[in-house]
C-alpha positions as CSV (number, residue, x, y, z in Angstrom):
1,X,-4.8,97.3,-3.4
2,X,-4.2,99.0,0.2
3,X,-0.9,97.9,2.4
4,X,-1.8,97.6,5.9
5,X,0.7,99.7,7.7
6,X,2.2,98.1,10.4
7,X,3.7,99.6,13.6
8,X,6.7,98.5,14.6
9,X,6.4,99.3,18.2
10,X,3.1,97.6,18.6
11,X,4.7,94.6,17.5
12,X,7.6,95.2,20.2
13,X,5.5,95.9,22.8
14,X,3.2,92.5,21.5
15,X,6.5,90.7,21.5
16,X,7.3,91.9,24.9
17,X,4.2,90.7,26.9
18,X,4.3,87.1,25.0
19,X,7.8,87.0,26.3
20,X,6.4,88.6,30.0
21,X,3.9,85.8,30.1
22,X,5.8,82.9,29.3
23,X,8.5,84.1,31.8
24,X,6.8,85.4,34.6
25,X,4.2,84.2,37.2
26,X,1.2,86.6,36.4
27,X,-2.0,84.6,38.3
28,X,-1.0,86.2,41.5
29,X,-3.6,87.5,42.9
30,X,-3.9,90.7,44.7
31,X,-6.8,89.4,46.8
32,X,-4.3,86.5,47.8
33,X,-2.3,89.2,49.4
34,X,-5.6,90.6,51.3
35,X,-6.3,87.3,52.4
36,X,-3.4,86.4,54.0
37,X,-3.3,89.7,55.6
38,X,-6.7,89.1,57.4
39,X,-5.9,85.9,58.5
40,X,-2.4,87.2,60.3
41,X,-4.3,89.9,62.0
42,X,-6.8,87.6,63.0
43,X,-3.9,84.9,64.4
44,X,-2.1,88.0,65.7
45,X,-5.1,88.6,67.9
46,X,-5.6,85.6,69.1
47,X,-2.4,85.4,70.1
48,X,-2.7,89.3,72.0
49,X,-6.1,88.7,73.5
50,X,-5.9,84.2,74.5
51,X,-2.4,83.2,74.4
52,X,0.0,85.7,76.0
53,X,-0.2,87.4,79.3
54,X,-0.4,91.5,79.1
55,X,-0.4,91.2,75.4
56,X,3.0,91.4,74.8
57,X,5.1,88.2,73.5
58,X,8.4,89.3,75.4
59,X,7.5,90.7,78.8
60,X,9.2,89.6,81.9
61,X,6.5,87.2,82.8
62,X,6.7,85.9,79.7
63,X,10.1,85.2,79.5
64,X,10.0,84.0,83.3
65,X,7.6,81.2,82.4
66,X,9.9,79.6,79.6
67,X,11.1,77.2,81.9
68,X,8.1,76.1,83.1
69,X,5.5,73.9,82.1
70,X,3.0,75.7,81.7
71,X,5.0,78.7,80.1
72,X,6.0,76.0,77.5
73,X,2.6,75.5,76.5
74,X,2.6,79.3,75.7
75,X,4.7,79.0,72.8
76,X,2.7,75.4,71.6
77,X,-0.5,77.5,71.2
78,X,1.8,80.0,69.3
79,X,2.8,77.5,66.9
80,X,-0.1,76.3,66.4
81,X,-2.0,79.6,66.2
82,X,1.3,80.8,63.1
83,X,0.7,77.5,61.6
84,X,-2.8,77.6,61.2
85,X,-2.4,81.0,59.7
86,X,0.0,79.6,57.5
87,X,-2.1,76.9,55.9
88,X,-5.5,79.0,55.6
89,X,-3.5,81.7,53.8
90,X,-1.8,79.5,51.3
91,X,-5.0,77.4,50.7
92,X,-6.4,81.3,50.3
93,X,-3.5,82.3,47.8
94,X,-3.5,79.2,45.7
95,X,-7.6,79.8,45.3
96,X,-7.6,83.0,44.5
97,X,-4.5,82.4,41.8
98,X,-6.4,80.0,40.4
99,X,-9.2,81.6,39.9
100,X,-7.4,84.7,38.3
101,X,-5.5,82.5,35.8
102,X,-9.0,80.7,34.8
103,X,-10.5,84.2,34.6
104,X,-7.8,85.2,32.3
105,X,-7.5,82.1,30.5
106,X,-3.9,81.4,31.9
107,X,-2.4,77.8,32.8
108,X,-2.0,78.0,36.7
109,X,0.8,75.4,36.2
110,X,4.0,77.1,33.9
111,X,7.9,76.7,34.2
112,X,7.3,80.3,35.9
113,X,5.4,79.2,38.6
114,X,7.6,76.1,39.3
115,X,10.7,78.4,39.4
116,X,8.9,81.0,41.4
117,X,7.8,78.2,44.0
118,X,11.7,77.3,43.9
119,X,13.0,79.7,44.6
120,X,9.9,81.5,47.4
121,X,10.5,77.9,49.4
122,X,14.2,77.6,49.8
123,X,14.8,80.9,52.1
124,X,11.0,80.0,53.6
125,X,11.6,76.9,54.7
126,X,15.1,77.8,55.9
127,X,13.9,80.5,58.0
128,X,11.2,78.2,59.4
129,X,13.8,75.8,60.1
130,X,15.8,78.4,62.2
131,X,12.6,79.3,63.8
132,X,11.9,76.1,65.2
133,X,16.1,75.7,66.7
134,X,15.0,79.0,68.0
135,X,12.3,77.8,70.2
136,X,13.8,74.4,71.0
137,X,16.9,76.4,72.2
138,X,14.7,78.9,74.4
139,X,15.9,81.5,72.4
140,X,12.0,82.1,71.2
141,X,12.6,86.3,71.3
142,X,14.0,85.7,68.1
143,X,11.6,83.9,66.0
144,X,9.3,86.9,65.5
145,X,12.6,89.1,63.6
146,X,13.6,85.7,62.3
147,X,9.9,84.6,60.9
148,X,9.8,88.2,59.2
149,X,13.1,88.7,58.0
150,X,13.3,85.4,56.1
151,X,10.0,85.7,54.4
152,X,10.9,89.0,53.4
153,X,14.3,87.3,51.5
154,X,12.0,84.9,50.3
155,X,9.8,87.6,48.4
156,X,12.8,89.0,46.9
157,X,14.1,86.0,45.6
158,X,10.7,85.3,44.2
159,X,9.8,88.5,43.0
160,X,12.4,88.4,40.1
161,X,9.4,86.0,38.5
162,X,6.2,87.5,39.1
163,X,5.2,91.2,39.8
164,X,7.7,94.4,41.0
165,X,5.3,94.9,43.8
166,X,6.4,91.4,45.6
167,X,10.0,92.7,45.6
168,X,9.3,95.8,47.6
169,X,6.9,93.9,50.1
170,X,10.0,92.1,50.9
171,X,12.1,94.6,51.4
172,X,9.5,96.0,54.1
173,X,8.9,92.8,56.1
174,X,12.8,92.8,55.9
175,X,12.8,96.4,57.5
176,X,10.3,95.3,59.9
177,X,12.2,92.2,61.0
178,X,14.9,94.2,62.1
179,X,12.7,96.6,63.8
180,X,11.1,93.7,65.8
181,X,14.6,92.3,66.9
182,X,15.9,95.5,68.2
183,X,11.9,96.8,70.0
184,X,11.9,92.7,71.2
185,X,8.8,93.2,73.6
186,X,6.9,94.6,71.2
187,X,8.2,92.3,68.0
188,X,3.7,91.0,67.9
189,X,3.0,94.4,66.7
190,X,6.1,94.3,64.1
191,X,4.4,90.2,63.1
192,X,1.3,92.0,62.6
193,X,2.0,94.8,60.5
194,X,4.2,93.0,58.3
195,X,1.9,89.6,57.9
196,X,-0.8,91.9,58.4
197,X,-1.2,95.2,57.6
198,X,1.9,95.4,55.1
199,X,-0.1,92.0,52.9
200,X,-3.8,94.1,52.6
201,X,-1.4,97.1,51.6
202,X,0.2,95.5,48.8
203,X,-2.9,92.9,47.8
204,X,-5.0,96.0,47.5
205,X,-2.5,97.8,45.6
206,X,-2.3,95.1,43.2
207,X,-5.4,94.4,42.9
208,X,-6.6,97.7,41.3
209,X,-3.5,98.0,39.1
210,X,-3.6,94.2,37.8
211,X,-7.2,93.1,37.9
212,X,-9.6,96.2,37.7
């Protein structure tokens, strides 16, 4: 009769993942990171080409015209260009998620993703929070750093429950926040490449490592 000889560290490393997957969000989806990334660029352009005068958000005209009415309306069609971008990239990310979890035969819905959700939204929120005192105040040179820097907190403190990468893309959009708030005039380009550029970078990154 022949024993079937079993290896202790493929049982470990069987052990590991089970306890990898029940702990951690893995339906991210790299393409929800490319995604997002083409829709900031494509907001970002907008907002250089229709929205601001000379292209940049904090020139002196710019900041001349905050007190006026028309100058006002400036920063609505700025909000309302982010916030479409917003919405279209998390209707994006959540399709793409889901798609990858049914590919892999992976509930979409754990106790990981709750918690990841949790704690993603808190530092999200609060920074869009601050970002709308910002603009109320006048104070709108700030929302760019602001928008960047608290996203880039809210990656880290989500990135404890889904994949390494996320933690890293935090830490550059927190990099690049601080970048925007000290170049202020040119804090659009700093949006951009964090939103933008820095998403497609990481999203195709993941995508070849996770889901080729």
């Amino acid at each position: 009769m022949k024993t079937q000889n079993i290896d202790p560290k493929e049982d470990l490393l069987a052990i590991r993942n089970m306890m990898e997957r029940s702990s951690k969000f893995l339906s991210l989806s790299g393409l929800s990171g490319v995604f997002a990334g083409i829709c900031a660029l494509i907001g970002a352009t907008i907002a250089y080409f229709l929205i601001l005068d000379s292209g940049q958000l904090f020139n002196d005209e710019n900041l001349h015209a905050l007190g006026s009415y028309s100058g006002n309306s400036h920063w609505i069609y700025l909000g309302v260009d982010a916030l479409a971008v917003l919405i279209i990239s998390t209707i994006g990310a959540l399709y793409f998620s889901v798609r990858k979890a049914s590919k892999v035969k992976l509930p979409f819905w754990t106790n990981s993703t709750r918690r990841l959700f949790a704690h993603l939204l808190i530092p999200f929120f609060t920074g869009g929070i601050l970002a709308a005192v910002l603009v109320f105040r006048n104070d709108v040179e700030l929302v760019a750093p602001v928008t960047l820097i608290f996203y880039g907190l809210a990656l880290i403190n989500a990135g404890k429950f889904t994949f390494g990468e996320i933690h890293y893309l935090g830490l550059t959009e927190i990099v690049l926040g601080i970048l925007a708030a000290i170049f202020i005039s040119h804090s659009l380009l700093f949006w951009a490449l964090g939103f933008g550029v820095m998403h497609i970078v990481y999203g195709v990154a993941m995508y070849y490592k996770y889901e080729r």
